[in-house]
DSSP file (Angstrom, degrees, kcal/mol; ACC not computed):
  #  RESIDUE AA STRUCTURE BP1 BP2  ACC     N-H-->O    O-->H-N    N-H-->O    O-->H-N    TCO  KAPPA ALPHA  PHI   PSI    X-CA   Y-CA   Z-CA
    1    1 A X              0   0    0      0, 0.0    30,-0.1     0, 0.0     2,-0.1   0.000 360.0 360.0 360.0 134.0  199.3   24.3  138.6
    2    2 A X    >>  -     0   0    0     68,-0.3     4,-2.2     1,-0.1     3,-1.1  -0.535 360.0-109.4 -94.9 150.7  202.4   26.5  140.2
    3    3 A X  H 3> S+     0   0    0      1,-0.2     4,-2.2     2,-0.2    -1,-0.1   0.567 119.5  64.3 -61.7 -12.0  203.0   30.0  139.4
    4    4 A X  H 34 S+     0   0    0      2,-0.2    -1,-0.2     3,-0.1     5,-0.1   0.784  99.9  43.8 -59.6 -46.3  206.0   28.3  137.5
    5    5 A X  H X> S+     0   0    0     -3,-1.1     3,-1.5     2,-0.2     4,-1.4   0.961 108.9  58.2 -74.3 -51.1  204.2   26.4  135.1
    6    6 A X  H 3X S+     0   0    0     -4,-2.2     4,-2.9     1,-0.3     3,-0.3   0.900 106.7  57.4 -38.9 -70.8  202.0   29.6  134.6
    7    7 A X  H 3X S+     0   0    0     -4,-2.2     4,-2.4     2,-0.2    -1,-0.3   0.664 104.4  44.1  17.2 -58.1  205.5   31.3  133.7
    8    8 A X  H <4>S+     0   0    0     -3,-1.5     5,-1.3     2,-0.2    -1,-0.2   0.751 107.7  60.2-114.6  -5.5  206.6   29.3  131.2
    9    9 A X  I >X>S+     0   0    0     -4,-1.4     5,-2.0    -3,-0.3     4,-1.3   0.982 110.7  41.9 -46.5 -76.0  203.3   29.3  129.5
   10   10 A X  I 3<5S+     0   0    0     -4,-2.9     5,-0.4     1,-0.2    -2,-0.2   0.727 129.6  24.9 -68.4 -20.7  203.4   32.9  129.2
   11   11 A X  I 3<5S+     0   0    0     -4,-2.4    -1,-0.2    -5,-0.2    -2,-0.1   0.337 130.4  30.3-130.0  37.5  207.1   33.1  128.1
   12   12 A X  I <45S+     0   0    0     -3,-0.9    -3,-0.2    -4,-0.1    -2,-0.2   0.736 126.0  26.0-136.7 -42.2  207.9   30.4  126.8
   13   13 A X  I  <<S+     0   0    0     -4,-1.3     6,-0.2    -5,-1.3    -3,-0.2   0.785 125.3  40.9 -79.8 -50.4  204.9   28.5  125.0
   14   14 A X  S   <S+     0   0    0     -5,-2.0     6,-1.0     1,-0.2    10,-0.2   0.890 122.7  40.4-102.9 -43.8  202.6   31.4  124.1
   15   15 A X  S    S+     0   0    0     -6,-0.4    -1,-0.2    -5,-0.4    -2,-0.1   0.576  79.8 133.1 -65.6  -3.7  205.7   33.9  122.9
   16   16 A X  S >  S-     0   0    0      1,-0.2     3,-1.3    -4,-0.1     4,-0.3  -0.381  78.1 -95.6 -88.3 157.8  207.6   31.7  121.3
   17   17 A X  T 3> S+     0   0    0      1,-0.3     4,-2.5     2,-0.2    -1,-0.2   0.609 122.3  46.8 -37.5 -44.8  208.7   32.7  118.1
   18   18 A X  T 34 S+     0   0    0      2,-0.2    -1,-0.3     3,-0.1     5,-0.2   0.945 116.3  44.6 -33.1 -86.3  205.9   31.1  116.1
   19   19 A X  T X> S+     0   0    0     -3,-1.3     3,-2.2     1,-0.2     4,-0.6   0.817 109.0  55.6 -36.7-112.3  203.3   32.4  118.3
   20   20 A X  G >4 S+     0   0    0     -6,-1.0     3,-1.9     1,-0.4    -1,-0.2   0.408 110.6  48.4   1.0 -63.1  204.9   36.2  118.5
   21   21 A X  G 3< S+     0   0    0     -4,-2.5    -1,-0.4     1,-0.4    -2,-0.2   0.392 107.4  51.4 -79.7   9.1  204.8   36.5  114.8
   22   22 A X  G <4 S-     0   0    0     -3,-2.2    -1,-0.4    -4,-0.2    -2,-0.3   0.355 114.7-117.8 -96.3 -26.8  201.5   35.3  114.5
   23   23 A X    <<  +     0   0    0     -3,-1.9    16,-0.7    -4,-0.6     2,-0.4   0.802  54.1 171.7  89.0  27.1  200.3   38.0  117.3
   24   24 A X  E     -A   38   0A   0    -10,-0.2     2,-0.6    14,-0.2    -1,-0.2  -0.482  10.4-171.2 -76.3 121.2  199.2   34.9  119.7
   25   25 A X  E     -A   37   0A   0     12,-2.7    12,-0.8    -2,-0.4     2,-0.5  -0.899  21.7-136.8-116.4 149.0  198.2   35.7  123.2
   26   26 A X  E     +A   36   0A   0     -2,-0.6    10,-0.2    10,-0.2     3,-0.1  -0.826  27.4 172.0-103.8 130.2  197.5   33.8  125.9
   27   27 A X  E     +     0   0A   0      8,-2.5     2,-0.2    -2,-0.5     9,-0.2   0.257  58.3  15.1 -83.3 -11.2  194.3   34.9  127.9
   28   28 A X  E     -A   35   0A   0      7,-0.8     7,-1.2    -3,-0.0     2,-0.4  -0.774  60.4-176.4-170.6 129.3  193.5   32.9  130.3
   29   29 A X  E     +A   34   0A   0      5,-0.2     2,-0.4    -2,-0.2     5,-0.2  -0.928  11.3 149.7-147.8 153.4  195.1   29.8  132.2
   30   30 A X  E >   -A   33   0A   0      3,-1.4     3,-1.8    -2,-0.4    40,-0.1  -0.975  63.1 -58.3-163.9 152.1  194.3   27.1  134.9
   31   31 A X  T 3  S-     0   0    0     -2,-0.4     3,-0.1     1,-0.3    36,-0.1   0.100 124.9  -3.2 -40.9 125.7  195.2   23.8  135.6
   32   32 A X  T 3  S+     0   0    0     35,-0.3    -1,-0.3     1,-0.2     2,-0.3   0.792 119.1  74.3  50.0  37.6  194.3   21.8  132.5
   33   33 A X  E <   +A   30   0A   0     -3,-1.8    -3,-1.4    70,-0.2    70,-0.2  -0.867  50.1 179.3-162.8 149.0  192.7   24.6  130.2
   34   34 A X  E     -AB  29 102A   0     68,-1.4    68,-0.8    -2,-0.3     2,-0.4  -0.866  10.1-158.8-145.2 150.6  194.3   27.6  128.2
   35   35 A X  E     -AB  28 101A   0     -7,-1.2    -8,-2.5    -2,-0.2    -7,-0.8  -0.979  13.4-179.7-128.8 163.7  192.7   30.1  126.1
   36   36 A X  E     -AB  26 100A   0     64,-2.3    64,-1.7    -2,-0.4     2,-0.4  -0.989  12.6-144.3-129.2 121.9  194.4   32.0  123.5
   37   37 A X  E     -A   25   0A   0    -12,-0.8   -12,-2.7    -2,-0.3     2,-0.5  -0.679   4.5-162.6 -87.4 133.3  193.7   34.7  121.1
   38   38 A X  E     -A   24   0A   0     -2,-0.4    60,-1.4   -14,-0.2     2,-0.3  -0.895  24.0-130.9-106.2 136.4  194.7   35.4  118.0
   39   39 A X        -     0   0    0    -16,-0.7    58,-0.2    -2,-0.5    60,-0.0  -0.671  22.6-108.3 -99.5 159.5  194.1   38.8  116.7
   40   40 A X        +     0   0    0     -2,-0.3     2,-0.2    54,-0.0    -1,-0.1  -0.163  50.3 153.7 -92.4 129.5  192.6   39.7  113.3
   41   41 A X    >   -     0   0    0     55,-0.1     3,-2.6     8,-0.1     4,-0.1  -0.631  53.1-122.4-164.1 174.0  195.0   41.1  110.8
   42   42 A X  G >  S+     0   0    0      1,-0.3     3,-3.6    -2,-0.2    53,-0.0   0.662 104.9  70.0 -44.0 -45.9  195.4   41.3  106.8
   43   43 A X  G 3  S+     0   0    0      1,-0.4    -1,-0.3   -21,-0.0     0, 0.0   0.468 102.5  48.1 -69.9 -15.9  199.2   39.4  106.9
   44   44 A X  G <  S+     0   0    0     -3,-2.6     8,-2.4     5,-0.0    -1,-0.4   0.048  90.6  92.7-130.8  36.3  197.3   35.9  108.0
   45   45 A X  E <   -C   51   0B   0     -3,-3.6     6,-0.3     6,-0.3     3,-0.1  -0.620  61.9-144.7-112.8-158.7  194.5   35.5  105.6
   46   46 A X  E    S-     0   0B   0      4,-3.7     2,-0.6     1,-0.5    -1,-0.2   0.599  82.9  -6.6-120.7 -73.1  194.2   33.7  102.2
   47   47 A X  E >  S-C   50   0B   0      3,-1.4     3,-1.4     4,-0.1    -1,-0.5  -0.922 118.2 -28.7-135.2 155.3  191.8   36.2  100.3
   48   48 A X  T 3  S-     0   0    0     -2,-0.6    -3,-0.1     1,-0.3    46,-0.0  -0.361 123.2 -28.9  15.1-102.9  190.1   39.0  101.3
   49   49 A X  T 3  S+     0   0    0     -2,-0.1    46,-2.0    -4,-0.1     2,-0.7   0.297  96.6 124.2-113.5 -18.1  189.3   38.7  105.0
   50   50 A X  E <   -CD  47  94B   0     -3,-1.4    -4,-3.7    44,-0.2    -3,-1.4  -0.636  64.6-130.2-107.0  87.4  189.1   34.9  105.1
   51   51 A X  E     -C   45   0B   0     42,-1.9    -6,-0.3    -2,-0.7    42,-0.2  -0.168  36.7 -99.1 -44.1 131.0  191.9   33.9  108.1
   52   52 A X     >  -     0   0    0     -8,-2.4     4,-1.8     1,-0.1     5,-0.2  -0.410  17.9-126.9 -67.3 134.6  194.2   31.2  106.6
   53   53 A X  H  > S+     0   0    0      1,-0.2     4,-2.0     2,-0.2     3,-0.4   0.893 111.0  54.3 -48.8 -38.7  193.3   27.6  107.7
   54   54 A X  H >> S+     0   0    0      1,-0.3     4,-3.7     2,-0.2     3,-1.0   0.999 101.3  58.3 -69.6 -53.3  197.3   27.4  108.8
   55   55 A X  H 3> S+     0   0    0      1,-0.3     4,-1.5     2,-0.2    -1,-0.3   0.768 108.8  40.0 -56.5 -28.4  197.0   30.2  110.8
   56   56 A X  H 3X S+     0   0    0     -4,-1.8     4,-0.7    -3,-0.4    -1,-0.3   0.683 119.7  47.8-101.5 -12.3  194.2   28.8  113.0
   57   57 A X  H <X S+     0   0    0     -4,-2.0     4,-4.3    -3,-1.0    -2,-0.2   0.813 105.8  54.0 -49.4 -49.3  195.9   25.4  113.1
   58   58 A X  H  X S+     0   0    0     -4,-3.7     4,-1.9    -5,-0.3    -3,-0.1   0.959 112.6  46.8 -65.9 -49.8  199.3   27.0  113.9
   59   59 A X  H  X S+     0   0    0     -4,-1.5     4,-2.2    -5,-0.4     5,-0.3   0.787 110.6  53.3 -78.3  -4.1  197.0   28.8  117.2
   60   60 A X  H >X S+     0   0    0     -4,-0.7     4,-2.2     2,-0.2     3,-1.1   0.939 113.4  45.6 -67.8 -56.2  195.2   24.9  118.2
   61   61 A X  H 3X S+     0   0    0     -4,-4.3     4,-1.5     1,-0.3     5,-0.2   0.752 118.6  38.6 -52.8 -61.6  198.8   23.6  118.3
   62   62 A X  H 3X S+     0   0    0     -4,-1.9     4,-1.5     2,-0.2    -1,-0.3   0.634 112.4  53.6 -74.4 -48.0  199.9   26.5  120.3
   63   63 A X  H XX S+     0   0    0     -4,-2.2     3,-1.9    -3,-1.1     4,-1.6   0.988 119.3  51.3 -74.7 -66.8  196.2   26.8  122.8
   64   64 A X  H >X S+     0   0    0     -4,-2.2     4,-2.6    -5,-0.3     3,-1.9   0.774 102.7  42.2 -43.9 -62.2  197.4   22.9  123.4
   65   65 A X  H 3X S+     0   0    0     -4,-1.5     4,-2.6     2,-0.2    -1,-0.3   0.767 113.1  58.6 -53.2 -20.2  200.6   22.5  124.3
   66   66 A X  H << S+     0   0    0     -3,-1.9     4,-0.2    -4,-1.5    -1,-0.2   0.751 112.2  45.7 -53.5 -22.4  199.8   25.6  126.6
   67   67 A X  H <X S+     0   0    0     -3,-1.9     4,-0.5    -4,-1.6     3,-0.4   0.880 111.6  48.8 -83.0 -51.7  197.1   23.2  128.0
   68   68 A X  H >< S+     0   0    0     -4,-2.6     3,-2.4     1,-0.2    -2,-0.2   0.975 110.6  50.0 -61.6 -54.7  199.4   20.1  128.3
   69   69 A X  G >< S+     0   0    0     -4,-2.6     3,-1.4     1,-0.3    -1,-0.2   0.658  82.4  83.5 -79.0  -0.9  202.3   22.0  130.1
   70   70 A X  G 34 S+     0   0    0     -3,-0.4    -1,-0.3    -4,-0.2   -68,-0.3   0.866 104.7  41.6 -64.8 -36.8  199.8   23.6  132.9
   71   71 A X  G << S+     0   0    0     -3,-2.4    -1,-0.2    -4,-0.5     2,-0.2   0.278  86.5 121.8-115.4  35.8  200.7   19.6  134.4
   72   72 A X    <   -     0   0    0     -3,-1.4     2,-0.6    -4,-0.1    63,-0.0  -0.624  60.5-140.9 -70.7 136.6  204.2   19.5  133.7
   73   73 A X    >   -     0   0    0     -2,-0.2     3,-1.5     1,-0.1    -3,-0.1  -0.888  14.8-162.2-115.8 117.2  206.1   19.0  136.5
   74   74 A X  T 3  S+     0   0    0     -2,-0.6    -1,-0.1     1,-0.3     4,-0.1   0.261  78.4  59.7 -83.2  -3.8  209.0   21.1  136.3
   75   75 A X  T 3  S+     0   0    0      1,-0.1    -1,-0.3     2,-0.1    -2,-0.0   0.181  94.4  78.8 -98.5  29.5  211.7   20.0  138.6
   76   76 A X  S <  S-     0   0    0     -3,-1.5    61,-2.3    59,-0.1    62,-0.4   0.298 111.7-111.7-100.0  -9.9  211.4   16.9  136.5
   77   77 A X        -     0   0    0     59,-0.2    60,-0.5    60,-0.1     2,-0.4   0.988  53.8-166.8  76.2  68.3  213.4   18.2  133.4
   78   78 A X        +     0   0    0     58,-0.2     2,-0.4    -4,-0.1    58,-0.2  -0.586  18.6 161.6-105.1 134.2  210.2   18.2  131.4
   79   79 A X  E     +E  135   0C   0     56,-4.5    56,-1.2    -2,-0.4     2,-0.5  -0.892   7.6 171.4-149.4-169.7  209.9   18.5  127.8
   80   80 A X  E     -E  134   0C   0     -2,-0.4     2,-0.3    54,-0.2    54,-0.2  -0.934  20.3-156.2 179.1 167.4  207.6   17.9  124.7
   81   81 A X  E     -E  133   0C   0     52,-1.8    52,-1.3    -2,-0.5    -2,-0.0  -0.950  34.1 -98.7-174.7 151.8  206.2   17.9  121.6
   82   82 A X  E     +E  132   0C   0     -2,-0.3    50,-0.2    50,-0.2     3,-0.1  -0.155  36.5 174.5 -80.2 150.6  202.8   17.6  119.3
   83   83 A X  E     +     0   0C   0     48,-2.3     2,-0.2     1,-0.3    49,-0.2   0.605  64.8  16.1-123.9 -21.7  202.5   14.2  118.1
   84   84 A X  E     -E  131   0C   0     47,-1.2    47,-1.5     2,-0.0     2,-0.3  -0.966  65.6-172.3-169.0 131.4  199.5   14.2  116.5
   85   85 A X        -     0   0    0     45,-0.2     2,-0.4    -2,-0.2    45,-0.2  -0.937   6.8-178.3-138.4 107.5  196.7   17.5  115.1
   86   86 A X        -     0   0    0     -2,-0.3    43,-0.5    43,-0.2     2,-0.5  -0.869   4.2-166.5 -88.9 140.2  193.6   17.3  113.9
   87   87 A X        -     0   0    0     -2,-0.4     2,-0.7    41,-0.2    41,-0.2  -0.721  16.1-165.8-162.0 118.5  191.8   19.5  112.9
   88   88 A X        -     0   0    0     39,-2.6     2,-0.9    -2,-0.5    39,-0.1  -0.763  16.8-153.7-112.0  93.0  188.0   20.1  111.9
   89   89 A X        +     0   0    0     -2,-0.7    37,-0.2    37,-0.2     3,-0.1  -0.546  21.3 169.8 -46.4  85.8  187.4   23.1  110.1
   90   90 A X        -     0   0    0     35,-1.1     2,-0.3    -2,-0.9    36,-0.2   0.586  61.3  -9.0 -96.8 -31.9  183.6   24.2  110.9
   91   91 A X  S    S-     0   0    0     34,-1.5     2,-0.4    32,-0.1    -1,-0.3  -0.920  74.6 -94.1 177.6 138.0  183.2   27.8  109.3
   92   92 A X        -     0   0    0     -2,-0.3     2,-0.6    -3,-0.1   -40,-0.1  -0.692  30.2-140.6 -69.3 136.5  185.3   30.5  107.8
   93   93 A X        -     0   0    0     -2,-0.4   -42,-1.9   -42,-0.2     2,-0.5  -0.850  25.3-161.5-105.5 105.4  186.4   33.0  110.3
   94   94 A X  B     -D   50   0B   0     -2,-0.6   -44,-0.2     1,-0.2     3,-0.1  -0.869  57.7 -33.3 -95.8 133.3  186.1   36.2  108.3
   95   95 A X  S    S+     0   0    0    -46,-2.0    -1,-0.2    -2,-0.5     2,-0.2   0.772 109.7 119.2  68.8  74.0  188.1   40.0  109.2
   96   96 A X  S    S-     0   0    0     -3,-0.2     2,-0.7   -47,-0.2    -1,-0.2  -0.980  75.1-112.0-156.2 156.8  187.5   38.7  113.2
   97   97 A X        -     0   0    0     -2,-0.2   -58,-0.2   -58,-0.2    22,-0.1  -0.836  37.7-144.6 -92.0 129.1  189.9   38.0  116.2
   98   98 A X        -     0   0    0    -60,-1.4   -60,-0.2    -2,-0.7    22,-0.1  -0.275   7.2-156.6 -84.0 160.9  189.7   33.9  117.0
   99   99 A X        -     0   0    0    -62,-0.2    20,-0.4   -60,-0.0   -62,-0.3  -0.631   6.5-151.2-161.9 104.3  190.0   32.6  120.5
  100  100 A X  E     -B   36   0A   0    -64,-1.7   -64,-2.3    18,-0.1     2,-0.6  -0.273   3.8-153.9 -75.1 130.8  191.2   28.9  121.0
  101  101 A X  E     -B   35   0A   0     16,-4.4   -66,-0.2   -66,-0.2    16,-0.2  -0.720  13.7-164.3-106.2  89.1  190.0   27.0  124.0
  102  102 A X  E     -B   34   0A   0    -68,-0.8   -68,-1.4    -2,-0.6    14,-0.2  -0.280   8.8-178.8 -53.1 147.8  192.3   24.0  125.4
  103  103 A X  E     -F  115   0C   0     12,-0.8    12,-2.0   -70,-0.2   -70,-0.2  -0.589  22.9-145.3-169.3  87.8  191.5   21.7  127.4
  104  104 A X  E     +F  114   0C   0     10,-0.2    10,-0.2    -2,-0.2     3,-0.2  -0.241  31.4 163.7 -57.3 111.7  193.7   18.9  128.7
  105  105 A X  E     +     0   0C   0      8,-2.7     2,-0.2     1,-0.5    -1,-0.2   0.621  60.9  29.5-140.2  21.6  191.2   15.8  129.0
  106  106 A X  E     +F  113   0C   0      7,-0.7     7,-3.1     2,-0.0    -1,-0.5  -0.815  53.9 178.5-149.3 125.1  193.5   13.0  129.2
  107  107 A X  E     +F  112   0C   0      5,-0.2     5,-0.2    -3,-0.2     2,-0.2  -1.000  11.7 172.3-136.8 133.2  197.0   12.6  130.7
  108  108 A X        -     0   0    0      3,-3.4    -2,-0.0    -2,-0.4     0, 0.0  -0.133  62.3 -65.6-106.4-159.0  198.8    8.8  130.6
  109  109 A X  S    S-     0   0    0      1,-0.2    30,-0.1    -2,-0.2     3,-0.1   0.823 126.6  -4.0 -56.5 -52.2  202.3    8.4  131.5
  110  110 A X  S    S+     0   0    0     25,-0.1    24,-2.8     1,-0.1     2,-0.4   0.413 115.1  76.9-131.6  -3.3  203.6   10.3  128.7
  111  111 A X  E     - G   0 133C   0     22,-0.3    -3,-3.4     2,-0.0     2,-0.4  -0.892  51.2-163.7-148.1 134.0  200.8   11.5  126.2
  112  112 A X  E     -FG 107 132C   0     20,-0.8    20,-4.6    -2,-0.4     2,-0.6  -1.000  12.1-157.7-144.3 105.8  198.6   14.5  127.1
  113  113 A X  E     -FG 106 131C   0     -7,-3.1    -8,-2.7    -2,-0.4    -7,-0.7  -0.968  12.2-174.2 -99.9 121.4  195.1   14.7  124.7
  114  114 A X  E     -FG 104 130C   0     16,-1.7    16,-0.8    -2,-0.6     2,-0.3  -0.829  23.9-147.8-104.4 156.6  193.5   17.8  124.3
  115  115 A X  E     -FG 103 129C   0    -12,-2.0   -12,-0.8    -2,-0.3     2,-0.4  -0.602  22.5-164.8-103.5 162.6  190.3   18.8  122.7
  116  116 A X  E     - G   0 128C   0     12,-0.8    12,-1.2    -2,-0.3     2,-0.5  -0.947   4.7-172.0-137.1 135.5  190.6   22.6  121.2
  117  117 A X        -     0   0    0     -2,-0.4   -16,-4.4    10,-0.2     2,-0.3  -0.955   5.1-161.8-135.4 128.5  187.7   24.4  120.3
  118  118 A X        +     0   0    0     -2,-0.5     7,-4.3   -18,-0.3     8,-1.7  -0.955   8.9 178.4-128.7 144.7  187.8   28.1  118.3
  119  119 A X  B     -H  124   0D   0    -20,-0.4     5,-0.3    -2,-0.3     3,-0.3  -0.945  12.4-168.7-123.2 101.6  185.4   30.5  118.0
  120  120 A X  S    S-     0   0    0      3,-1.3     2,-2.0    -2,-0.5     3,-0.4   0.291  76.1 -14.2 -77.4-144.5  185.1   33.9  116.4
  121  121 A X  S    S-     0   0    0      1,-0.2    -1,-0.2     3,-0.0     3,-0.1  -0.282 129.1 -36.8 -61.7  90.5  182.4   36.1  116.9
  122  122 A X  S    S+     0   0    0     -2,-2.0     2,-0.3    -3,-0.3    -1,-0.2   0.608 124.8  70.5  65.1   6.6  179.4   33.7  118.6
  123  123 A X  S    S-     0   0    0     -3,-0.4    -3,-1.3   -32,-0.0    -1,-0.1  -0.989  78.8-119.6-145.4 161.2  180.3   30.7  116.6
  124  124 A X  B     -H  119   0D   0     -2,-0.3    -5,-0.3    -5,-0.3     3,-0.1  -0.422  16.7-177.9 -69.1 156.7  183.3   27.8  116.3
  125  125 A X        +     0   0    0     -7,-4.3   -34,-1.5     1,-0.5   -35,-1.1   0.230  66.1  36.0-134.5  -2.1  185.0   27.5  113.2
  126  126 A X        -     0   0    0     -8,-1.7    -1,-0.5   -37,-0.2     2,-0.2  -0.792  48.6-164.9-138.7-179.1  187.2   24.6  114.4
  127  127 A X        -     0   0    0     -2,-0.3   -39,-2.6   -10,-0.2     2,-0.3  -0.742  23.8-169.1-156.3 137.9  187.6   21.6  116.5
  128  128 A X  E     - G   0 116C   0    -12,-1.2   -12,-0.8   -41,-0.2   -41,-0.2  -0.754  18.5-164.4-145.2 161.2  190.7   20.2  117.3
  129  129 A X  E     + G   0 115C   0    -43,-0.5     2,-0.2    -2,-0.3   -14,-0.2  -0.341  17.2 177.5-140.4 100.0  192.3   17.2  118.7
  130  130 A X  E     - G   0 114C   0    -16,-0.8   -16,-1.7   -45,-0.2     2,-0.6  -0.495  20.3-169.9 -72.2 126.1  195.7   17.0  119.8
  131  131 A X  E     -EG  84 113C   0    -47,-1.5   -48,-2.3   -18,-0.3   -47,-1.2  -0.980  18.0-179.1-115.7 133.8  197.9   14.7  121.4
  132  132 A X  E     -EG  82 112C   0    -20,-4.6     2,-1.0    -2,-0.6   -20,-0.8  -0.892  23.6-134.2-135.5 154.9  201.4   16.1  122.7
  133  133 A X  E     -EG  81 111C   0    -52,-1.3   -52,-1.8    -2,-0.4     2,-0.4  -0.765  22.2-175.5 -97.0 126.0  203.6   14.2  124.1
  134  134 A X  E     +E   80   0C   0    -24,-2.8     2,-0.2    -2,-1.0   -54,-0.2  -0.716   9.1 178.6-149.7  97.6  205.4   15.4  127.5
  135  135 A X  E     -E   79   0C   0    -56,-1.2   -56,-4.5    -2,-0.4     2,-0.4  -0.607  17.2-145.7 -88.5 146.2  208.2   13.5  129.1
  136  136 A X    >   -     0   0    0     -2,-0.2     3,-1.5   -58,-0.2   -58,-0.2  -0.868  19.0-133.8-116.2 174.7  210.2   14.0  132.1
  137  137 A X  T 3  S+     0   0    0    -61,-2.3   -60,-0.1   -60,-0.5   -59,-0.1   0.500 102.5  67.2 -94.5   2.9  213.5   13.1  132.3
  138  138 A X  T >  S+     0   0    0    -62,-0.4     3,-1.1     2,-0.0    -1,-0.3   0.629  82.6 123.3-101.2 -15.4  213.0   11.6  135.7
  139  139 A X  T <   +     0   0    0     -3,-1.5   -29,-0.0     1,-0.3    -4,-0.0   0.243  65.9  26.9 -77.0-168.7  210.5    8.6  134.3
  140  140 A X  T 3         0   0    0      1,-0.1    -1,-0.3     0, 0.0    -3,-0.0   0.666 360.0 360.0  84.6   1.9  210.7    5.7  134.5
  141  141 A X    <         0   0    0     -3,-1.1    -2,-0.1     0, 0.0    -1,-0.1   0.329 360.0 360.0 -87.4 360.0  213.1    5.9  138.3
């Protein structure tokens, strides 16, 4: 993965608007893996302390596609989008900051599946699986 790709992870994937107003940061990244935290605060839970389901959904799509574009190749006029989210709610994440782990663990031709795992303090509360879709504009030559 090029310092490029790395780049547009961090200002393009993990800031983008979504992300930002959610308080998403990206923490880590390497060729096929991201992780990203989201931090704890009142404005994304449902009822008392108890983080909204959307809100840890919102950060799998977000830990993936960070995961997918780490092998986008970018003088290829590369773009994308989630095609498919799953998403297996394991435990409620109460008053805590989450921290999604991507992991790119098939790429075809066009379609990039990643697994997502997050975790609050010492235990998941999800499971994910994503497929995102990332064409370049060069295939098919």
């Amino acid at each position: 993965m090029s310092e490029a790709n790395a780049a547009i992870i961090a200002e393009h994937i993990a800031a983008a608007p979504l992300a930002h107003l959610l308080g998403i940061a990206l923490e880590r990244v390497e060729p096929d893996l991201a992780v990203l935290r989201l931090p704890f605060r009142d404005a994304l839970t449902t009822i008392g302390d108890l983080v909204h389901g959307g809100a840890v959904g919102a950060l799998v799509d977000v830990a993936a596609t960070a995961a997918a574009w780490t092998g986008a190749r970018l003088d290829a006029g590369p773009r994308g989008t989630t095609v498919s989210l799953t998403v297996n709610y394991l435990a409620g994440a109460r008053g805590e900051d989450l921290h999604a782990t991507a992991r790119a663990i098939q790429r075809g031709r066009s379609l990039v599946v990643c697994e997502v795992t997050v975790a609050g303090s010492g235990r998941e509360v999800a499971r994910a699986l994503v497929t995102y879709k990332l064409e370049h504009a060069d295939a098919g030559r």
